[in-house]
MARVEX-5998 format. One record per residue (C-alpha): residue in one letter; x, y, z. Coordinates in Angstrom, 3 decimals. Layout:
MARVEX-5998
REC/A/X/Y/Z
...
end
This chain:
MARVEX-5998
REC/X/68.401/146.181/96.451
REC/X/68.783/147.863/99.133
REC/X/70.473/151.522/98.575
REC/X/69.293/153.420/95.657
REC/X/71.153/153.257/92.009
REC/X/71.763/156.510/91.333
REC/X/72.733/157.917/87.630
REC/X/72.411/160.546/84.809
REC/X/71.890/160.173/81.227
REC/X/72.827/163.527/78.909
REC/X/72.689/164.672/75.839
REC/X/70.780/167.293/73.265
REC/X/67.237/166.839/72.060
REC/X/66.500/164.268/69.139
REC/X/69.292/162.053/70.495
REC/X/67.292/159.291/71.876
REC/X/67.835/160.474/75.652
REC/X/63.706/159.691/76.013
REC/X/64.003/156.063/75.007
REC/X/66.994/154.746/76.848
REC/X/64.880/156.362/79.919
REC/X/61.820/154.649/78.702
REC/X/63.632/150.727/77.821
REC/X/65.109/151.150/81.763
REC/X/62.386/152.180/83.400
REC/X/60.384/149.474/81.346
REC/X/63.431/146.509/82.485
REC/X/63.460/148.148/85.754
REC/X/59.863/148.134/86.843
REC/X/59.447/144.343/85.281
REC/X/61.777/143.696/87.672
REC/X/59.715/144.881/90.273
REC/X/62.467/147.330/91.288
REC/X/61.074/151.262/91.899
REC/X/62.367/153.826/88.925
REC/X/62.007/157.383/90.052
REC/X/63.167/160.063/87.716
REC/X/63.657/163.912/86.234
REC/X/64.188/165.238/83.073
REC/X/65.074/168.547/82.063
REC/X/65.210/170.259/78.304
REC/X/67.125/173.301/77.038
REC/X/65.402/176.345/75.206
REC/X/65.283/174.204/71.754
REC/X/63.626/170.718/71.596
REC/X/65.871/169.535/69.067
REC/X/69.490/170.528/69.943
REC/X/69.314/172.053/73.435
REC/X/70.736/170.063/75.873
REC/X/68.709/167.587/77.839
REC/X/69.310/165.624/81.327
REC/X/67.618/162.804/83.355
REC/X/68.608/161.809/86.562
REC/X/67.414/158.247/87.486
REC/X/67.392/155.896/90.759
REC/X/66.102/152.642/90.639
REC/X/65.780/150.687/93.846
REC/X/63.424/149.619/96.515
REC/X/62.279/152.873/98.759
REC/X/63.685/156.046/96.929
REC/X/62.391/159.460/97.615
REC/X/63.553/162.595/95.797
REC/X/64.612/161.986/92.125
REC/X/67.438/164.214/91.624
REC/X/70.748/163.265/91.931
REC/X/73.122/165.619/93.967
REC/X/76.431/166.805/92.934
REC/X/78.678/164.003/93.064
REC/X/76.767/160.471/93.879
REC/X/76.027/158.865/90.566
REC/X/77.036/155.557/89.992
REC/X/76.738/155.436/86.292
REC/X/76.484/158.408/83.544
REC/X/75.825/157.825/80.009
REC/X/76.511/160.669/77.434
REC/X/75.069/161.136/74.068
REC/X/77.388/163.973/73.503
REC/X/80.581/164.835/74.752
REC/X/80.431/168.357/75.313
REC/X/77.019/167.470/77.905
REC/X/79.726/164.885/79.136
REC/X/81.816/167.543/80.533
REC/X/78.758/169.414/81.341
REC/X/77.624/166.434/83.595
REC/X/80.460/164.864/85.090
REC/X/80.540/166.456/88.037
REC/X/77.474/164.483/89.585
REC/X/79.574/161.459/89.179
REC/X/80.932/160.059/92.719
REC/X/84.947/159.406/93.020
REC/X/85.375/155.700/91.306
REC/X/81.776/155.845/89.127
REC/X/81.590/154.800/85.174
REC/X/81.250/157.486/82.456
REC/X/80.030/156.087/79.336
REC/X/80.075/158.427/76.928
REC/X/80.184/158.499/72.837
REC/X/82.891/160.282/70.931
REC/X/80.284/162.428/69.451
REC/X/81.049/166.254/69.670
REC/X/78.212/168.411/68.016
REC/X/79.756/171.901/67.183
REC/X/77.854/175.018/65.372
REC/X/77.691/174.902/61.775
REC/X/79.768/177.379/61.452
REC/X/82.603/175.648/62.646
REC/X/82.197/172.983/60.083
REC/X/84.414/175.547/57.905
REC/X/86.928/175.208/60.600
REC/X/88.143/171.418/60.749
REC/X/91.511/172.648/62.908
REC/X/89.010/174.743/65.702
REC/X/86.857/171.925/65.832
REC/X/89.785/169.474/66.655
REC/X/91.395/170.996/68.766
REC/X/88.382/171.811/70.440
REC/X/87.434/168.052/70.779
REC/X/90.838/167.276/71.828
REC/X/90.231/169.522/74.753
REC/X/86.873/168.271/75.918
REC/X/88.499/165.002/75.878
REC/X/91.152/166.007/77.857
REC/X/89.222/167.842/80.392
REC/X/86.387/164.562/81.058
REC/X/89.629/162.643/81.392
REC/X/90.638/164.612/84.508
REC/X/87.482/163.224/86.520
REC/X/88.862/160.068/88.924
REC/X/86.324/158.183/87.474
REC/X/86.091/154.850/84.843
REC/X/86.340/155.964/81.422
REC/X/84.823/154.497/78.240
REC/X/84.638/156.130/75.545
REC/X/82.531/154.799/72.361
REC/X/82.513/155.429/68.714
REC/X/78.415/155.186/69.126
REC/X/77.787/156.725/65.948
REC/X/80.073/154.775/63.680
REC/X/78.782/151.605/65.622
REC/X/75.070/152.839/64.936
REC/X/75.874/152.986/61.566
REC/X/76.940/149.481/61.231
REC/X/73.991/148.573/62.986
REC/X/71.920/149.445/60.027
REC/X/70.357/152.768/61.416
REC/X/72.483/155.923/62.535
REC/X/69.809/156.424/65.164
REC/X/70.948/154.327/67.500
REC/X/73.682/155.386/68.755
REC/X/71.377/155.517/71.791
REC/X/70.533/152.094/71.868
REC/X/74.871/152.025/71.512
REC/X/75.033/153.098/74.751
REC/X/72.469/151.468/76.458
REC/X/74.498/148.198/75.092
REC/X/77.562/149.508/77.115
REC/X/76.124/150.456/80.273
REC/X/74.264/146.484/80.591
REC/X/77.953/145.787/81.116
REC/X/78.810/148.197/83.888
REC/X/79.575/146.002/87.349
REC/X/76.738/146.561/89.693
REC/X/74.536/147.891/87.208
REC/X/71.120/146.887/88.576
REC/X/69.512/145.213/84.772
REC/X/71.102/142.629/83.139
REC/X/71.614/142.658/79.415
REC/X/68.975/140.186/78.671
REC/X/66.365/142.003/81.124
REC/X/67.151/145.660/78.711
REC/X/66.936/143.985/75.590
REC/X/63.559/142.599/76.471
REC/X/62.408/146.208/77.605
REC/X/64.054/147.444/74.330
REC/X/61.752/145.147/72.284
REC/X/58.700/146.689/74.097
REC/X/59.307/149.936/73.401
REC/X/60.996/149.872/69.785
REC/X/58.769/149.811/67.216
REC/X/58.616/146.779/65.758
REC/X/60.620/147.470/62.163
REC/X/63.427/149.168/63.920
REC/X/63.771/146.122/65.909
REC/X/66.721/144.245/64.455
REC/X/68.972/147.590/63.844
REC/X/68.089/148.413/67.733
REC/X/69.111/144.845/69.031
REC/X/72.326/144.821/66.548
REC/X/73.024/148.381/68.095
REC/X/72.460/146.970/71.541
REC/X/74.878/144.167/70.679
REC/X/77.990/145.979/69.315
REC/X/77.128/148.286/72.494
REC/X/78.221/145.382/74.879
REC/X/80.688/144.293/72.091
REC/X/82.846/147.800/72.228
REC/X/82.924/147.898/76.052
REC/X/84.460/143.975/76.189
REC/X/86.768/144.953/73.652
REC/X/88.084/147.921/75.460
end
């Protein structure tokens, strides 16, 4: 290929943000395609928000994506959805899961917190931009392990048009980098993934 795949994959820490990184790096470089990439963490490890700008291709050269050029962005969590959209280019794919983490103490306020939802939803929908939006975390569930809502995801985007890695090529970099008991749940995950977006 040519030009460079550009995209961005968001979320907060302990969401999983590491390995879909990892299994497309892994597909990409089997491939024989170049991978170059950034991540960045928030103050808290677990919880603070975390980004990684990839771009896979043949001669690439800085790894950060500018504002507005992304083909692709895959979000773990919709409020780093909003957060994030903005590096999308006019016509790009957001994939992002219908997962909103709010602070505890809005857990005593169900009407705050959907309302609030309701409005981050309203505000990513502004963006001229493909929209899919995915109950990950319900699908992860049925997948056997609530985990992978990641892997959820990563079914999804092997579905976006020009994506650079087929859906075979990612699960076979999944299997490499999954250890191998979570195996089945990750694959089933990977599956409804591809599943939600054709039934969309």
């Amino acid at each position: 290929m040519s030009k460079a795949y550009q995209m961005i994959v968001c979320g907060v820490g302990g969401q999983g943000i590491l390995t879909i990184t990892d299994v497309i790096v892994i597909a990409a470089q089997k491939k024989g395609l170049h991978v170059l990439g950034s991540e960045v963490h928030g103050m808290a490890q677990k919880g603070g928000s975390v980004v990684t700008n990839l771009k896979i291709g043949d001669k690439l050269h800085s790894p950060t994506n500018p504002i507005g050029t992304c083909e692709v962005l895959v979000g773990l969590e919709q409020n780093e959805t909003l957060r994030y959209m903005k590096f999308l280019k006019p016509g790009g794919t957001a994939i992002t899961s219908n997962t909103v983490l709010f602070p505890i103490t809005w857990k005593k306020d169900k009407k705050a917190a959907d309302n609030a939802k309701e409005k981050i939803e309203e505000n990513i929908s502004k963006f001229d931009v493909k929209l899919m939006m995915i109950e990950a975390e319900e699908l992860a569930v049925k997948a056997g392990l609530a985990l992978t809502q990641n892997i959820v995801l990563l079914g999804a985007l092997s579905q976006v048009e020009n994506f650079p890695l087929s859906a075979d090529e990612l699960r076979s970099a999944l299997k490499e980098r999954v250890p191998t008991k979570y195996i089945e749940q990750n694959l089933k995950a990977f599956d409804l993934g591809i599943k939600s977006i054709k039934n969309l």
